[in-house]
GUKOLBA-875787 format. One record per atom (N, C-alpha, C): residue number from 1; atom name; residue in three letters; z, y negated, x. Coordinates in steps of 0.1 Angstrom, whole numbers, plus 5000, padded with zeros to 4 digits. Each point is the difference from the previous one (the first is absolute). Last residue first. Layout:
PT  nr atom rest   pz   py   px
PT NUM   CA  ALA    Z    Y    X
...
***
This chain:
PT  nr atom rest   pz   py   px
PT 128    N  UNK 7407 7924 3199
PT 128   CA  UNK 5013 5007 5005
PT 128    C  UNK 5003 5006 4981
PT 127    N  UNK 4965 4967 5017
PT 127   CA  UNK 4995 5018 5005
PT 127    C  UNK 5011 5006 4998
PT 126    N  UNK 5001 4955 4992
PT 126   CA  UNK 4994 5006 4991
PT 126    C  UNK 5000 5013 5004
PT 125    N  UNK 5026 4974 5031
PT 125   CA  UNK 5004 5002 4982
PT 125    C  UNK 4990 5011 4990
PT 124    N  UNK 4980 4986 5041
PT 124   CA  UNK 5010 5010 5005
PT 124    C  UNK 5008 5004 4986
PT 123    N  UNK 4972 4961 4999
PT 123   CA  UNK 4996 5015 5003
PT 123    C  UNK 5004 5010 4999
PT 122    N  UNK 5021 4957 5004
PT 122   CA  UNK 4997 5006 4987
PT 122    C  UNK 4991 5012 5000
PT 121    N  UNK 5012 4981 5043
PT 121   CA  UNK 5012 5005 4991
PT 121    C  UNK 5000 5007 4987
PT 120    N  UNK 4967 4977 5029
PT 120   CA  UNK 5001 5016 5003
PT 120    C  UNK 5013 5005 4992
PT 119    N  UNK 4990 4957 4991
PT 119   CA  UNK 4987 5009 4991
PT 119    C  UNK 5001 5015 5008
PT 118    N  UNK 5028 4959 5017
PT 118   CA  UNK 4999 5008 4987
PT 118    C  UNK 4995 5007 4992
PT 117    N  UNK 4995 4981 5045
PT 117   CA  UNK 5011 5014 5001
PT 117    C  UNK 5003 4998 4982
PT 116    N  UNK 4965 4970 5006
PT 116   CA  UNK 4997 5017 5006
PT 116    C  UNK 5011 5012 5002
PT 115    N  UNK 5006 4948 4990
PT 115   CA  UNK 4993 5011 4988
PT 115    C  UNK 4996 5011 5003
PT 114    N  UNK 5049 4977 5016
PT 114   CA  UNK 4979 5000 5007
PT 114    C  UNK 4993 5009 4987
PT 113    N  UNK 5048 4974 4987
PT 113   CA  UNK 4996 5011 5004
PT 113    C  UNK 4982 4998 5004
PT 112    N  UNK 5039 4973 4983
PT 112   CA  UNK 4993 4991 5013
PT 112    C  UNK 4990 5020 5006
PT 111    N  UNK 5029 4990 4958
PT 111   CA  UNK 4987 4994 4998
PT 111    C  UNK 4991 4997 5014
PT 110    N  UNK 5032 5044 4988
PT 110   CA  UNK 5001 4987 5001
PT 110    C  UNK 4984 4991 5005
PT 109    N  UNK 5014 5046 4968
PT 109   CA  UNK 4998 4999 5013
PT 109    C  UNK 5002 4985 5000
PT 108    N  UNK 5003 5046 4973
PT 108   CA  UNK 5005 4985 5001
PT 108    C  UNK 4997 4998 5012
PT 107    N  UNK 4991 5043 4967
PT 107   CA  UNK 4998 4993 5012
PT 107    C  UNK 5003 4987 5003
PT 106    N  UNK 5002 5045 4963
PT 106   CA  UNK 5005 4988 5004
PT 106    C  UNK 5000 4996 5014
PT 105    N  UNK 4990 5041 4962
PT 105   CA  UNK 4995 4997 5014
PT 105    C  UNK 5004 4981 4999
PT 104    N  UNK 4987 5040 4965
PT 104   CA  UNK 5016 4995 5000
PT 104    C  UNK 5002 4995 5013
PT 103    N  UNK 4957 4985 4989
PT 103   CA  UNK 5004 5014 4995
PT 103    C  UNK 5014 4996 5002
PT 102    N  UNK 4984 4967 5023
PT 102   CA  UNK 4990 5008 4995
PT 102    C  UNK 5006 5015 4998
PT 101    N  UNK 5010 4944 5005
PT 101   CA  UNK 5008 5010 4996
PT 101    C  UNK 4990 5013 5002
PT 100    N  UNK 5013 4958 5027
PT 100   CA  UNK 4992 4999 4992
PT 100    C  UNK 5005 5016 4999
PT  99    N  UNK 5016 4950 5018
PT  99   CA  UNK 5008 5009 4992
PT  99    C  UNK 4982 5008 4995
PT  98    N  UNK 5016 4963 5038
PT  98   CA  UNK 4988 5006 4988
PT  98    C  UNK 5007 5009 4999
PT  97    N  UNK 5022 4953 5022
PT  97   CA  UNK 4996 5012 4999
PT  97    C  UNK 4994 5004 4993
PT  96    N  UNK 5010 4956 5004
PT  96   CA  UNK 4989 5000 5010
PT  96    C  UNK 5004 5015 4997
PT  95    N  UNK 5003 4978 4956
PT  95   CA  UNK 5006 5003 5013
PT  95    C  UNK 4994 4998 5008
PT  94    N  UNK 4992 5004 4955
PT  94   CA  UNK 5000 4984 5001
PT  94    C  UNK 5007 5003 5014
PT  93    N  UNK 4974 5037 4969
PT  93   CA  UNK 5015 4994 5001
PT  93    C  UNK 4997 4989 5010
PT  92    N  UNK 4969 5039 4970
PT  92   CA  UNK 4998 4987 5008
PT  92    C  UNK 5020 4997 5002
PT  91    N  UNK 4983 5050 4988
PT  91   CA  UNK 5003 4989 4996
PT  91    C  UNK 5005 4990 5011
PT  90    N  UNK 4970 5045 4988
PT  90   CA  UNK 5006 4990 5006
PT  90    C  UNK 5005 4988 4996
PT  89    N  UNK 4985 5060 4998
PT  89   CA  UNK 5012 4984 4990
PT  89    C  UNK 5000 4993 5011
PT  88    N  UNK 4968 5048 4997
PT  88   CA  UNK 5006 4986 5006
PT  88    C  UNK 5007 4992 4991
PT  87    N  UNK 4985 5054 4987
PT  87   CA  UNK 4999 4985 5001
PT  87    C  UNK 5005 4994 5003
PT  86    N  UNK 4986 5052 4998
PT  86   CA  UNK 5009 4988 5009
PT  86    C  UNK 4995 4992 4992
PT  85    N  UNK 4987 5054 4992
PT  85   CA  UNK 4998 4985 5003
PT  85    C  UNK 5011 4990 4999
PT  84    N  UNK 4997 5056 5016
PT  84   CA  UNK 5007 4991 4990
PT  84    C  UNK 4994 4982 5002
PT  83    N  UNK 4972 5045 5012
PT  83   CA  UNK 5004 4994 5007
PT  83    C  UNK 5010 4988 4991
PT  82    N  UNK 4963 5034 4987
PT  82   CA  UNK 5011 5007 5005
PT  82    C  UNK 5008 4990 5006
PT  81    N  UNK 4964 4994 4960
PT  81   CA  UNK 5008 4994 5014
PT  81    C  UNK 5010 5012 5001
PT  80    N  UNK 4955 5002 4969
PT  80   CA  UNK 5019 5005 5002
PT  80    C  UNK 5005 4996 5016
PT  79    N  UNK 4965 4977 4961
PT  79   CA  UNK 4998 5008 5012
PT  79    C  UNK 5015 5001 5001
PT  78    N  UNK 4971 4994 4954
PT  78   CA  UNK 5017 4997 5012
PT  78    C  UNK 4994 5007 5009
PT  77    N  UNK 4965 4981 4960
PT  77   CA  UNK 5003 5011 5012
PT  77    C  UNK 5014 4995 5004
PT  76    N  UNK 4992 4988 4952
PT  76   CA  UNK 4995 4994 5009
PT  76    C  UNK 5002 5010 5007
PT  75    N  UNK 4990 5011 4953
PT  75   CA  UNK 5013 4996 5008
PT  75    C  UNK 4992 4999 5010
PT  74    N  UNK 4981 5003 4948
PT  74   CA  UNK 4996 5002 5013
PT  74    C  UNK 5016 4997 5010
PT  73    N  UNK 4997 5002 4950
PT  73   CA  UNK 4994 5010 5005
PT  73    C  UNK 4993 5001 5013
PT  72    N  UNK 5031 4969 4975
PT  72   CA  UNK 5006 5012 5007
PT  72    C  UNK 4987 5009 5002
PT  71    N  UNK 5006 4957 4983
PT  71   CA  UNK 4990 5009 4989
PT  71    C  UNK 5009 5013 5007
PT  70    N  UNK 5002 4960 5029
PT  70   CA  UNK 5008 4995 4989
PT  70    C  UNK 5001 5013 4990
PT  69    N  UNK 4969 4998 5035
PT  69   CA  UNK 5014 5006 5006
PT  69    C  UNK 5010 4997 4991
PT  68    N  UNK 4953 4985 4989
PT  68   CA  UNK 5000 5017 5002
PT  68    C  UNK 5010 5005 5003
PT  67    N  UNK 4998 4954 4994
PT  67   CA  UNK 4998 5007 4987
PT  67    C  UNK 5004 5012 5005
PT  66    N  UNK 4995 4976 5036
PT  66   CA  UNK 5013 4997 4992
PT  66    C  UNK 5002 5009 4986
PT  65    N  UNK 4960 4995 5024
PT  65   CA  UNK 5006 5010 5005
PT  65    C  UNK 5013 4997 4994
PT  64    N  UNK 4967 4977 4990
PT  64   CA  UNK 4998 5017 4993
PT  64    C  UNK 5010 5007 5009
PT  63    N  UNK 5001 4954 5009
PT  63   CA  UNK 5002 5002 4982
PT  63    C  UNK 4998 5016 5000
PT  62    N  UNK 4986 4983 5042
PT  62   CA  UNK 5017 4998 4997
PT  62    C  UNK 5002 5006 4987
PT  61    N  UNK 4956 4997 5008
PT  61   CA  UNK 5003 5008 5005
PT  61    C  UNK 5018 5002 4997
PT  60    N  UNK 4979 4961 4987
PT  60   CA  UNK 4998 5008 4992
PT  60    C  UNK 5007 5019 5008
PT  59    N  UNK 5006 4957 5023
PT  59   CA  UNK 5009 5005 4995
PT  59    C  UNK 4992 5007 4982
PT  58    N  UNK 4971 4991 5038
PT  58   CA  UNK 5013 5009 5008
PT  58    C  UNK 5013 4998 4985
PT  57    N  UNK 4945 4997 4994
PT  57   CA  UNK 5018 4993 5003
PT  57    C  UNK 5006 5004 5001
PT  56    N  UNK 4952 5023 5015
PT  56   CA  UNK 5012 4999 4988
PT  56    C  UNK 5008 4990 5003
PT  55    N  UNK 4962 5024 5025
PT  55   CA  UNK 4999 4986 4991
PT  55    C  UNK 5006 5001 4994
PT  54    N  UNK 5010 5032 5031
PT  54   CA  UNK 4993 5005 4988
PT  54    C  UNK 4991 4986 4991
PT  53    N  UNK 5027 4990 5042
PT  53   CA  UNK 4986 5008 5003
PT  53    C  UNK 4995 5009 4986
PT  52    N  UNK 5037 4973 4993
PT  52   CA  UNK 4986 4993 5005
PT  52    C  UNK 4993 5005 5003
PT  51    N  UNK 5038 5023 4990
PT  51   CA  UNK 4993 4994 4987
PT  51    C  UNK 4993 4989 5007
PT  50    N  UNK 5024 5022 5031
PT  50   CA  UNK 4994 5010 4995
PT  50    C  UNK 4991 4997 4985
PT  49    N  UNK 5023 4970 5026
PT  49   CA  UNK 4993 5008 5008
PT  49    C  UNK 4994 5003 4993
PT  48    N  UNK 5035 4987 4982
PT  48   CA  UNK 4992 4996 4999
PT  48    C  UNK 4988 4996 5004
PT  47    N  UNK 5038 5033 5005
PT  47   CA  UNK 4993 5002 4990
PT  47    C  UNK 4990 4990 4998
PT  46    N  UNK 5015 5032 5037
PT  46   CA  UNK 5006 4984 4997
PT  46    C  UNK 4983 4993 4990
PT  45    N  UNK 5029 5048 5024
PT  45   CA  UNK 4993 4991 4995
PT  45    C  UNK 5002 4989 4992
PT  44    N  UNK 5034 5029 5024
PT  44   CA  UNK 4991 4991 5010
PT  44    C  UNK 4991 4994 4991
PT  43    N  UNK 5013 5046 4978
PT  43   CA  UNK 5011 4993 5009
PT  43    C  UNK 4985 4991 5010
PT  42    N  UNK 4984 5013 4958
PT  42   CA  UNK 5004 5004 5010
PT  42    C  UNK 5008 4992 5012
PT  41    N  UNK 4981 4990 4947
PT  41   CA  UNK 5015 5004 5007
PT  41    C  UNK 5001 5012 5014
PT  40    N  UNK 4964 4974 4979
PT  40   CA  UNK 5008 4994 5005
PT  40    C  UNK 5012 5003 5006
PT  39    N  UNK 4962 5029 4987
PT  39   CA  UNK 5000 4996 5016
PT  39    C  UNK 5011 4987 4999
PT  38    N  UNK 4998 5020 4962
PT  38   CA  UNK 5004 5013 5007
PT  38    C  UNK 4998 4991 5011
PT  37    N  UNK 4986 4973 4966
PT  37   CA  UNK 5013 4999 5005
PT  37    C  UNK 5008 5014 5007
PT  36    N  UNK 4953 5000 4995
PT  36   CA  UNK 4999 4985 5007
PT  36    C  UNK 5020 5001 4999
PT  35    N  UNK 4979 5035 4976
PT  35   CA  UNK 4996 5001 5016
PT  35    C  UNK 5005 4986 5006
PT  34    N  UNK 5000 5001 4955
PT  34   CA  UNK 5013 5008 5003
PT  34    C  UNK 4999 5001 5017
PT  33    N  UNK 4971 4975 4972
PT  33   CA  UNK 5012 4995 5003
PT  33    C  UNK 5011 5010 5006
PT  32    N  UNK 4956 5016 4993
PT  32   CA  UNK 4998 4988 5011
PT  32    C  UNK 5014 4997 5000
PT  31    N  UNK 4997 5028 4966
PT  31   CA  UNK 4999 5007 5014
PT  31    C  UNK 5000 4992 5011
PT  30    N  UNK 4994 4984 4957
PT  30   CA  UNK 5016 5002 5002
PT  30    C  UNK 4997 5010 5011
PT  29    N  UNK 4964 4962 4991
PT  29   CA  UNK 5004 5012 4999
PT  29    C  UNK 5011 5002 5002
PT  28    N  UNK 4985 4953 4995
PT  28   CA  UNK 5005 5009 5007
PT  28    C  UNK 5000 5015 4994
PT  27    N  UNK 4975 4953 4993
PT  27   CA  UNK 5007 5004 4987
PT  27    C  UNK 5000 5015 5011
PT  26    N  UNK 4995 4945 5007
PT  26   CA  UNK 4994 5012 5002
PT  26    C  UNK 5013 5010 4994
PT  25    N  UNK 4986 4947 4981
PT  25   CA  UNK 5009 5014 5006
PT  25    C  UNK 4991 5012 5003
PT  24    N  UNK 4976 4955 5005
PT  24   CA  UNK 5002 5012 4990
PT  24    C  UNK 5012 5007 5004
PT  23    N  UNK 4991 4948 5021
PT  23   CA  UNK 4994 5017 4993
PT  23    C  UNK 5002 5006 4991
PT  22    N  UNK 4987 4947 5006
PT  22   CA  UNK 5013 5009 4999
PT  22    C  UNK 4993 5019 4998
PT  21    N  UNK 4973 4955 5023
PT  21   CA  UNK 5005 5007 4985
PT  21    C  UNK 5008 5012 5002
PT  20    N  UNK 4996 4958 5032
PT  20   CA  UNK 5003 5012 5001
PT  20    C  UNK 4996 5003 4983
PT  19    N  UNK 4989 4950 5014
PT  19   CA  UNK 5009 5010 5001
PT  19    C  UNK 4997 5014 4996
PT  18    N  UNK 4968 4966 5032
PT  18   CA  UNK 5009 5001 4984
PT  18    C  UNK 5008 5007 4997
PT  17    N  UNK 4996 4966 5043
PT  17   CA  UNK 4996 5013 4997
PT  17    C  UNK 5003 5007 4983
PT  16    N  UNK 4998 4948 5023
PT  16   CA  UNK 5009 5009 4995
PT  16    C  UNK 4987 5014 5000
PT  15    N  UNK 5001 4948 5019
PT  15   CA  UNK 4993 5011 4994
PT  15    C  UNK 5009 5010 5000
PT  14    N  UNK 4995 4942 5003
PT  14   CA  UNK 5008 5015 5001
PT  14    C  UNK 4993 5011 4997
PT  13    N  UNK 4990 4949 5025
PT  13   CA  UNK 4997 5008 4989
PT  13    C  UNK 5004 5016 5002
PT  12    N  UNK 5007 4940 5011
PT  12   CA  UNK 5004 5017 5002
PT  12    C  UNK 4997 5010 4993
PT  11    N  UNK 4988 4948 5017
PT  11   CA  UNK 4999 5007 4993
PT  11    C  UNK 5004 5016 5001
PT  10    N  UNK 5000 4941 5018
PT  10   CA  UNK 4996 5016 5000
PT  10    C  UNK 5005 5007 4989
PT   9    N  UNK 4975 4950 5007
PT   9   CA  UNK 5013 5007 4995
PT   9    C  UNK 4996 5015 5002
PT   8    N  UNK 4986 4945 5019
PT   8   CA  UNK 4995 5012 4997
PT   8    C  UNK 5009 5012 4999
PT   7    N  UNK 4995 4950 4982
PT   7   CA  UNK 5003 5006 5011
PT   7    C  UNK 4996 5016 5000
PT   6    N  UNK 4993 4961 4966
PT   6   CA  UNK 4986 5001 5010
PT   6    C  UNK 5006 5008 5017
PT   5    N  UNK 5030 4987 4963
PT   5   CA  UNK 4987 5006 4989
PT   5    C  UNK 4990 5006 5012
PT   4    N  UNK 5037 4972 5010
PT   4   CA  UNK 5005 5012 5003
PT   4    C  UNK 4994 5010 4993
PT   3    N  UNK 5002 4951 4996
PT   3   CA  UNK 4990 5005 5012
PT   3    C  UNK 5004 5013 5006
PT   2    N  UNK 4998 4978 4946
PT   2   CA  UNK 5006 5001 5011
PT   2    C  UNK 4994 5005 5012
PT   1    N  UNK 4982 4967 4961
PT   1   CA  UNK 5003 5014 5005
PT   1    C  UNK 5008 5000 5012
***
């Protein structure tokens, strides 16, 4: 015999929790589904928020509302901006100057600029 019969050996012992039995589809009233995608579509809400605190997957929630704006019989809220929206264009370039664009608005400035006299500048841009 060997003398690795008479050492003393550890041991690990696993334990698992059992598995889950699968639920039941829960089976929605079309009132519930309609209430739940009226609160998605208010401007700001955020829908998977709103399907956890109902205990839902957020993309079942997704699904009814896709359906429902796909179907035409629901439309999302617009808020009416009175104010024309902007978007930024930047584009990276390999200089020491910055080129940055906001609206029909062009600013160039060189790379040795203080960051405080440029954010009064861009301010200024924006309010104008």
């Amino acid at each position: 015999m060997s003398d690795s019969v008479n050492q003393p050996r550890t041991f690990e012992v696993l334990t698992a929790a059992p598995v889950r039995a699968r639920r039941k589809p829960r089976d929605w009233p079309n009132e519930e589904k309609e209430r739940l995608i009226a609160e998605t579509l208010l401007p700001g809400a955020n829908v998977s928020a709103i399907a956890r605190a109902e205990g839902l997957d957020p993309s079942q929630l997704y699904g009814w509302r896709r359906k429902a704006l796909s179907s035409g019989l629901v439309a999302p809220l617009t808020e009416t901006t009175k104010k024309e929206v902007k978007f930024a264009r930047v584009e990276p370039v390999a200089s020491s100057a910055v080129e940055i664009v906001l609206g029909d608005v062009v600013v160039r400035v060189g790379g040795d600029i203080e960051s405080d006299h440029l954010v009064k500048i861009l301010r200024a841009v924006r309010k104008a």
